[in-house]
C-alpha positions, 0 to 999 in steps of 0.5 A, a space after each residue: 500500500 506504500 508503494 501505491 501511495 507513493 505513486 499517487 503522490 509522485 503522479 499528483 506532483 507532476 500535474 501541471 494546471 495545463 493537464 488540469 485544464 485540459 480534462 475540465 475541457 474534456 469533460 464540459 465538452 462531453 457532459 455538452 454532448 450527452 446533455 445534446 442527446 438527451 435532448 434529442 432523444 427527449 425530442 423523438 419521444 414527444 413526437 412518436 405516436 401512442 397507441 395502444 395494444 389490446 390482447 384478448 383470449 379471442 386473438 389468433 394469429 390469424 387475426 389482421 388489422 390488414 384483411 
């Protein structure tokens, strides 16, 4: 567990606030392209159509709204 503590340590010391910019970037930059779906997918469920499905014991595969 020391060494691994030391590695955590000598790694955090060699972040420059370049690499710390870098990453907030990156991630404002993705949290904008879920935020980007979402709202497309928020978009494509307010304009799909409902409908309803009913199934009864006197169904039968055989039964189409086509015939």
């Amino acid at each position: 567990m020391a060494d691994v503590r030391h590695l955590l340590y000598e790694t955090i010391e060699r972040v420059i606030p370049e690499n710390w910019c870098n990453f907030l970037k990156h991630v404002v930059e993705e949290k904008n392209k879920i935020w980007s779906i979402d709202d497309k997918m928020d978009e494509i469920i307010d304009n799909m159509e409902l409908f309803v499905l009913t199934i009864t014991e006197n169904t039968s595969s055989s039964d189409s709204v086509f015939d």
